[in-house]
Backbone bond lengths (Angstrom), bond angles and torsions (degrees), N, CA, C in turn:
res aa  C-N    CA-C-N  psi(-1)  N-CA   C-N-CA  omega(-1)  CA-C   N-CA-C  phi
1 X - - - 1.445 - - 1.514 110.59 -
2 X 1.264 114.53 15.65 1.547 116.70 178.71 1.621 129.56 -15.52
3 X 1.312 86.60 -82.19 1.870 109.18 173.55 1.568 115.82 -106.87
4 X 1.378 111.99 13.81 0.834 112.27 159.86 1.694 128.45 -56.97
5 X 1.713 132.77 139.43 0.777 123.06 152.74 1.629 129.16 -143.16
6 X 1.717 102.77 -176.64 1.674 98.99 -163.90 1.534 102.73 -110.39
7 X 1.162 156.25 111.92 1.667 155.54 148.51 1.387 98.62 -83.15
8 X 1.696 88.97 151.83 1.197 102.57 146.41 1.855 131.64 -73.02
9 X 1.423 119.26 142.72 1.289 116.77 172.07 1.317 120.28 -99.91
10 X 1.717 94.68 150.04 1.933 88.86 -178.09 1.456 96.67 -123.95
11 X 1.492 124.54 -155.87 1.339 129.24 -168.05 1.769 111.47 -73.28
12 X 1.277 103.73 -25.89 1.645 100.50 157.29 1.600 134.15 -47.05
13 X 1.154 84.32 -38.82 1.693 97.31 172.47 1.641 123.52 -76.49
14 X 0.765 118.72 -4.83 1.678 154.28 174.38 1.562 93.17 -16.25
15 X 1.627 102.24 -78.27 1.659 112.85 -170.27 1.357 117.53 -68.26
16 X 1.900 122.28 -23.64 1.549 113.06 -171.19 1.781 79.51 -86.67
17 X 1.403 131.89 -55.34 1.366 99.97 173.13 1.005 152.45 -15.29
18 X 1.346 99.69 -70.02 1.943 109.58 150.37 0.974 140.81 -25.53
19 X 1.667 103.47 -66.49 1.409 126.61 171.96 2.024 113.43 -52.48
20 X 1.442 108.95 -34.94 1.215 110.51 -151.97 2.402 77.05 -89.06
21 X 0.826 96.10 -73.08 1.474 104.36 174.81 1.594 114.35 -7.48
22 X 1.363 112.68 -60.08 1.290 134.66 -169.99 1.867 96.67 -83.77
23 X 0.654 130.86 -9.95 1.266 116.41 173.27 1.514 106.30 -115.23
24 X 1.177 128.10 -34.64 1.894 132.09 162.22 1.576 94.59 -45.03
25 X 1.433 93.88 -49.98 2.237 72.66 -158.48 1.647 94.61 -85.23
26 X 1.390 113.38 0.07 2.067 84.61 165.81 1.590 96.51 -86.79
27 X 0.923 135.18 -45.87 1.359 135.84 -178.46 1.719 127.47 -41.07
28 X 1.326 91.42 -29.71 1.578 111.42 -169.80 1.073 102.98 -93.28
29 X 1.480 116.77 -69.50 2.093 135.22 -149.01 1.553 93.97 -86.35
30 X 1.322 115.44 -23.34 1.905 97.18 -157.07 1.880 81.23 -73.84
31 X 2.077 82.04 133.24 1.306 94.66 165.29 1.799 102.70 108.90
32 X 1.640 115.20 -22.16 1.171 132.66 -146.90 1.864 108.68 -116.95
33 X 1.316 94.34 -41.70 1.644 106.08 -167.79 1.659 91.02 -124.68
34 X 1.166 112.01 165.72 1.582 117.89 -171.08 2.167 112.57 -84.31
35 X 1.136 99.59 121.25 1.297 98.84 -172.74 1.714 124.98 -37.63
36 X 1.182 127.96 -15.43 1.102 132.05 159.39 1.693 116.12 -58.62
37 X 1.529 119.79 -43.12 1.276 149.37 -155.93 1.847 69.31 -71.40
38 X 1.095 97.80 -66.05 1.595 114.46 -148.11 2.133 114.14 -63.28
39 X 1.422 97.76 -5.50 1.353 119.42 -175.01 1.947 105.21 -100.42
40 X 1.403 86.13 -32.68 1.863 79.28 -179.21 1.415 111.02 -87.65
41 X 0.780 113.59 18.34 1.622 130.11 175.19 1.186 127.27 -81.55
42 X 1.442 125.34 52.55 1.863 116.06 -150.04 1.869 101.84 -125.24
43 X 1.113 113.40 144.91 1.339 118.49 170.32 1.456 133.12 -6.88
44 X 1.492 92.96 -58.53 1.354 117.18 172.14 1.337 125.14 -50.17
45 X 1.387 116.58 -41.95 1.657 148.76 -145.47 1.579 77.15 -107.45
46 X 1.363 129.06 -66.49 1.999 109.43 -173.25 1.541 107.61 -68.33
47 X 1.288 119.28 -30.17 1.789 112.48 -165.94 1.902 87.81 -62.91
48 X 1.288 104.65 -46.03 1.974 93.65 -176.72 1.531 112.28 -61.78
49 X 1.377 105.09 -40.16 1.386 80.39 -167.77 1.520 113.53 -75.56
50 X 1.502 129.43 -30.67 1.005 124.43 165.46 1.111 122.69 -46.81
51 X 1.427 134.29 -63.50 1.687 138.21 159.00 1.504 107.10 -25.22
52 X 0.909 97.20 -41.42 2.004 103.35 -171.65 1.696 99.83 -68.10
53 X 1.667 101.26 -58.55 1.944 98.90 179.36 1.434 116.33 -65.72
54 X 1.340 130.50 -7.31 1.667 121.46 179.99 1.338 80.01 -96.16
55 X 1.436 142.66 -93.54 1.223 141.83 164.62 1.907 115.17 32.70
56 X 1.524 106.08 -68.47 1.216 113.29 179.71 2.009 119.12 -85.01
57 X 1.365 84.21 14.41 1.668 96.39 -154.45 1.939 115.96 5.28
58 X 1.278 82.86 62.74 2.015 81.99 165.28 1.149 103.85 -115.86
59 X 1.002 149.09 50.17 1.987 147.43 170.34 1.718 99.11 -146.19
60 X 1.301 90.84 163.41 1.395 98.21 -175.50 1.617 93.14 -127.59
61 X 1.514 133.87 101.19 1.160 120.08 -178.03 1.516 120.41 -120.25
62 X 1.091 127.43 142.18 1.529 124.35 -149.65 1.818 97.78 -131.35
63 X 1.400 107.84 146.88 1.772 111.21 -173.99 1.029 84.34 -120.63
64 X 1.628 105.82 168.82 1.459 125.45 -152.95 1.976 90.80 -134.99
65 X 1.450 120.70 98.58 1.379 87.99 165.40 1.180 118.83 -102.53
66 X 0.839 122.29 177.85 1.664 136.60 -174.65 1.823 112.96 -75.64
67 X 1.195 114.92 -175.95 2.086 109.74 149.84 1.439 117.25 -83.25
68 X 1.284 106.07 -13.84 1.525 103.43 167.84 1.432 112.24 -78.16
69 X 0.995 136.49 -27.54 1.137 131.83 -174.50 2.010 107.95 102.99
70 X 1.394 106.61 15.73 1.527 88.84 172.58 1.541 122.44 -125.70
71 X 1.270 123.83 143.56 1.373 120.81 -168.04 2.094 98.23 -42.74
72 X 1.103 107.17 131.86 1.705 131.14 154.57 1.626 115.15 -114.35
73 X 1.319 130.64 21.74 1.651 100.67 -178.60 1.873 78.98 147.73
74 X 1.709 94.51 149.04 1.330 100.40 164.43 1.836 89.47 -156.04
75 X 1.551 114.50 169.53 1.251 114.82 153.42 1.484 131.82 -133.03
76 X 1.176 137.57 -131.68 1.510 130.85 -160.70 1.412 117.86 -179.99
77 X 0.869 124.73 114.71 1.178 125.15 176.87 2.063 131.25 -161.95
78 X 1.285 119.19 126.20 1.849 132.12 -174.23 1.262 91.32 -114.96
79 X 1.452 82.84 148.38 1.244 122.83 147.10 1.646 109.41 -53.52
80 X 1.353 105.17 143.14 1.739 100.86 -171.52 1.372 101.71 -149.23
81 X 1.278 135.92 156.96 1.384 143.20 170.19 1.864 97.50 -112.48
82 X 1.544 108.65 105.69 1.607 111.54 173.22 1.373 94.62 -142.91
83 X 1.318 113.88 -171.71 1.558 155.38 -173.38 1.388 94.60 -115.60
84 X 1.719 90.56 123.32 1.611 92.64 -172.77 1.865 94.35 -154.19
85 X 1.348 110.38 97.13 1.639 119.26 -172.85 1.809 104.98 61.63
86 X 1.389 98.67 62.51 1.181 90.21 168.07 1.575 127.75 79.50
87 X 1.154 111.91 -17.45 1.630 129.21 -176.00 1.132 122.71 -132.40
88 X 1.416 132.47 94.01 1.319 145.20 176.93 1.749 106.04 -55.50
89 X 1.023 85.80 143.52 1.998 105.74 166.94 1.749 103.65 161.57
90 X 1.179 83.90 -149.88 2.099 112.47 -149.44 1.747 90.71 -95.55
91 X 1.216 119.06 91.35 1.534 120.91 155.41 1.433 117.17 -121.24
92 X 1.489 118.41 -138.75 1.691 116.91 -156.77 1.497 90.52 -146.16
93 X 1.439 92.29 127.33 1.759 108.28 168.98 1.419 106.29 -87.36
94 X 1.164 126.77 112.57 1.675 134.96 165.93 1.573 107.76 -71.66
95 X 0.852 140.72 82.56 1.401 160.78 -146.04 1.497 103.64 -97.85
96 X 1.476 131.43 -42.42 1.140 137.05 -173.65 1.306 105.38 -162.99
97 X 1.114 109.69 147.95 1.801 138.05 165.19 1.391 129.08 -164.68
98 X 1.147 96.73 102.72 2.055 116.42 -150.48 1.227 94.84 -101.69
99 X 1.170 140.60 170.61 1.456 165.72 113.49 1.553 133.91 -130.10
100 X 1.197 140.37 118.58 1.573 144.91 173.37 1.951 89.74 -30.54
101 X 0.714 93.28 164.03 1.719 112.15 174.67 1.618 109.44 -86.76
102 X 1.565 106.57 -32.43 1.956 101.32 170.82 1.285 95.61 -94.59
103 X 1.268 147.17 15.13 1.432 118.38 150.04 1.735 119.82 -106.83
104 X 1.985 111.66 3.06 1.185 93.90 160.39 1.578 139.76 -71.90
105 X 1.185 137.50 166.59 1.067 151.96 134.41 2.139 102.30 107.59
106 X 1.483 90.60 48.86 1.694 112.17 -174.04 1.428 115.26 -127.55
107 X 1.018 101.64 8.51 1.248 136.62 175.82 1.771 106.91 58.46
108 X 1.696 121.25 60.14 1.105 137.37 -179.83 1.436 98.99 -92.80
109 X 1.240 118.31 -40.81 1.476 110.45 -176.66 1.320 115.85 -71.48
110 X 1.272 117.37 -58.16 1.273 108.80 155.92 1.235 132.50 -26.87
111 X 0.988 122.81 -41.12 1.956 124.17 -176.78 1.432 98.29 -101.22
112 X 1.967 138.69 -2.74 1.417 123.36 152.49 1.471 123.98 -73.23
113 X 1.919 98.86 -17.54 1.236 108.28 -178.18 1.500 121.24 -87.99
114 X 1.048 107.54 -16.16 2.180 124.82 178.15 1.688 91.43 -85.15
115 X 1.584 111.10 -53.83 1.601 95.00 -179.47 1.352 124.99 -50.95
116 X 1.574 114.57 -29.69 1.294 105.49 -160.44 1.375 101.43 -73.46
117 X 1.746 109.03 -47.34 1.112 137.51 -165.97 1.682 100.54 -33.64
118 X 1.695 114.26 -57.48 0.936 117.28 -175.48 1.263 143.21 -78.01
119 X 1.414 110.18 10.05 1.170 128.60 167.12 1.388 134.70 -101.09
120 X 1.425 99.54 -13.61 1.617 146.54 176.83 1.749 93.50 -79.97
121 X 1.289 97.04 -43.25 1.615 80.06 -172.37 1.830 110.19 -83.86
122 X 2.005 104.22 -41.96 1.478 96.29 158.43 1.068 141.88 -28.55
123 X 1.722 119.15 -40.25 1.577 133.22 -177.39 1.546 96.23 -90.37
124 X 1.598 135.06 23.99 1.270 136.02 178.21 1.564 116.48 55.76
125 X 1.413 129.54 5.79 0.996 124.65 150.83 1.542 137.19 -26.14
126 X 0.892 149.11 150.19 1.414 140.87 -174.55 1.480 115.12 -132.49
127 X 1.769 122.10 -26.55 1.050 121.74 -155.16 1.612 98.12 -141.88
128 X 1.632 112.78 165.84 1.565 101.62 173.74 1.210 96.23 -132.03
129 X 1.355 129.04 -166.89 1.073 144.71 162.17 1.933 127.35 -167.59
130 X 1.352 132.49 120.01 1.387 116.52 -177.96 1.622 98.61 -106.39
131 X 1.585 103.52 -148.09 1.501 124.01 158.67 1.273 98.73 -147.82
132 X 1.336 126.34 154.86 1.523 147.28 175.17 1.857 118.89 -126.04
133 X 0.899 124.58 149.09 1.750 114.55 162.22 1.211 89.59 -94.31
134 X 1.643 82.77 124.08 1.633 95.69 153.74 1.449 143.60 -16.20
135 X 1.158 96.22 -50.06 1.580 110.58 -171.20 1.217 121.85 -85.24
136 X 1.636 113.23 -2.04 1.398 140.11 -176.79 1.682 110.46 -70.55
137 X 1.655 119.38 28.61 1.371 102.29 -177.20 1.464 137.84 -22.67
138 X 1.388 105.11 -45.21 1.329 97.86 -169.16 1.635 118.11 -62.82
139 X 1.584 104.46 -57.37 1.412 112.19 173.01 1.963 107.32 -40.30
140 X 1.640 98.61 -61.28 1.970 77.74 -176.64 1.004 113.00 -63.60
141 X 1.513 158.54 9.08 1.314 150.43 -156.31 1.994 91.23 -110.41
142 X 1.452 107.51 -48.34 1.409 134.40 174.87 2.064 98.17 -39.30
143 X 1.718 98.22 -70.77 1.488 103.53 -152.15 2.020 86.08 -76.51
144 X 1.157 142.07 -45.07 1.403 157.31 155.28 2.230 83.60 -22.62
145 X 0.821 124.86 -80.89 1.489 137.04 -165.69 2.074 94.92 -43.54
146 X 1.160 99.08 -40.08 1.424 109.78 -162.59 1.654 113.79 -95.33
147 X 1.654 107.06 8.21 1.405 107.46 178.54 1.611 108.91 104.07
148 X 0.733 137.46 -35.74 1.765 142.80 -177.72 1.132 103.79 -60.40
149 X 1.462 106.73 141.95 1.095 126.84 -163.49 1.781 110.00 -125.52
150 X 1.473 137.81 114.45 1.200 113.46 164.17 1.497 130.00 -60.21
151 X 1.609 116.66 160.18 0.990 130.39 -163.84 1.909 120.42 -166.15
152 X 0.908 93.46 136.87 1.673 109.05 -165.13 1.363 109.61 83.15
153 X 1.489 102.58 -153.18 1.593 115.29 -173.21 1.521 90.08 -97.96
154 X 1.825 91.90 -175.01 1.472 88.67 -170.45 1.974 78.36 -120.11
155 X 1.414 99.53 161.80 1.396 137.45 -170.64 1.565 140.87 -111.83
156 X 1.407 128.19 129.11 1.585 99.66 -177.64 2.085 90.58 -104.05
157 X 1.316 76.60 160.52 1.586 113.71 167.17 1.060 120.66 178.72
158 X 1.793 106.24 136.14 1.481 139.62 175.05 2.132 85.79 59.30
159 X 1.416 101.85 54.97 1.279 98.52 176.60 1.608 139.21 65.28
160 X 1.021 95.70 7.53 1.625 105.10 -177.86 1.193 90.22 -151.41
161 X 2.343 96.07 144.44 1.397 104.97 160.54 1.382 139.34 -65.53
162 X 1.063 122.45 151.81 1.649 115.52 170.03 1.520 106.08 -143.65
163 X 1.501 100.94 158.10 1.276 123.51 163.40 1.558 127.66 -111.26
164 X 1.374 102.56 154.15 1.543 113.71 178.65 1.510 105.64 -83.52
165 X 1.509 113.07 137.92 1.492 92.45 151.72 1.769 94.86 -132.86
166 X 1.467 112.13 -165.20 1.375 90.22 -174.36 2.325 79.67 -167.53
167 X 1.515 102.64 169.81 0.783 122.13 -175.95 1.709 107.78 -114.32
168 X 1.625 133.41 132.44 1.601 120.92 178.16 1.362 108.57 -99.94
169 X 1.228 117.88 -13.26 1.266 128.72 -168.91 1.534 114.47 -143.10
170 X 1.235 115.94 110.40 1.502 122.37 -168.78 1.459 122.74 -82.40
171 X 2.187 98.55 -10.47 1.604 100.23 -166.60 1.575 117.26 -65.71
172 X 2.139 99.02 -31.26 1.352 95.29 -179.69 1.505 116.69 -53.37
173 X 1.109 101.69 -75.38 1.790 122.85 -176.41 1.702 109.16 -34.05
174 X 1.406 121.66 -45.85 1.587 118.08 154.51 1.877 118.75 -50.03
175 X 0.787 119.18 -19.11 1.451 122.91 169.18 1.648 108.24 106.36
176 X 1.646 101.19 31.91 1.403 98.53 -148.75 1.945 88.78 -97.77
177 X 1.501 111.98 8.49 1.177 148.03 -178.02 1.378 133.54 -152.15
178 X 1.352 130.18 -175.01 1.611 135.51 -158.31 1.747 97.88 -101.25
179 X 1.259 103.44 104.58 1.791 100.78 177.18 1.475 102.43 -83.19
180 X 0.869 138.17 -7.71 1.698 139.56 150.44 1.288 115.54 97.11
């Protein structure tokens, strides 16, 4: 992760979003989500929705570049009102956390996950929460590695199960502690 670094993104970033999006989830899901799932998935269909999420500016989404200088990975994350162990209030929807497959295991995710963390805690947040498919070992083994904990039942969407996991305490994961 040398020269690697993390910015924030704004509506300029729209298309490497896209672009990076649409190629994470063939990289990731094929094999994972049902090939239909996996067909409505087209360029076109992320450049809107991205345009649509800067547009509404409610996400906070951050790109990952590389030492080369080219987008590898961005993530996502609101403020959210959920149920989280039993106790409703004001935490953070982890919405996305992408990476190309040659920029995992450089420890980029790790430092998308302290950034978010720490901005989560700026906006006084306290707690996080994502969803995963099930079947996604690596990623839960990843957010499991990073302190997260599952929670609730598990769920279908866009055809495949998933699970919640969620974070109670944001100081570790901000670096405000030993991510291990």
């Amino acid at each position: 992760m040398s020269g690697s670094r993390i910015r924030a993104a704004g509506a300029a970033d729209a298309e490497s979003i896209a672009a990076l999006n649409l190629a994470c989830w063939r990289e990731t899901y094929s094999g994972l989500l049902p090939a239909e799932t996996m067909a409505e998935l087209t360029s076109a269909e992320r450049l809107h929705h991205w345009r649509a999420a800067f547009a509404a500016d409610t996400a906070n989404v951050l790109l990952t570049i590389d030492d080369d200088g080219v987008a590898v990975g961005f993530s996502e994350w609101r403020p959210h009102q959920f149920a989280f162990r039993g106790r409703i209030g004001r935490g953070a929807e982890i919405s996305a956390i992408y990476l190309l497959r040659s920029a995992q295991r450089r420890g980029l995710g790790r430092a998308l996950m302290r950034r978010m963390a720490q901005e989560m805690r700026a906006d006084g947040l306290k707690w996080a929460g994502l969803v995963v498919l099930r079947d996604n070992l690596p990623a839960r083994r990843f957010y499991e590695a990073l302190g997260g904990r599952r929670f609730g039942r598990e769920t279908v969407r866009r055809g495949a199960p998933q699970l919640a996991y969620g974070w109670r305490d944001l100081a570790r994961l901000a670096g405000d502690g030993d991510l291990g």
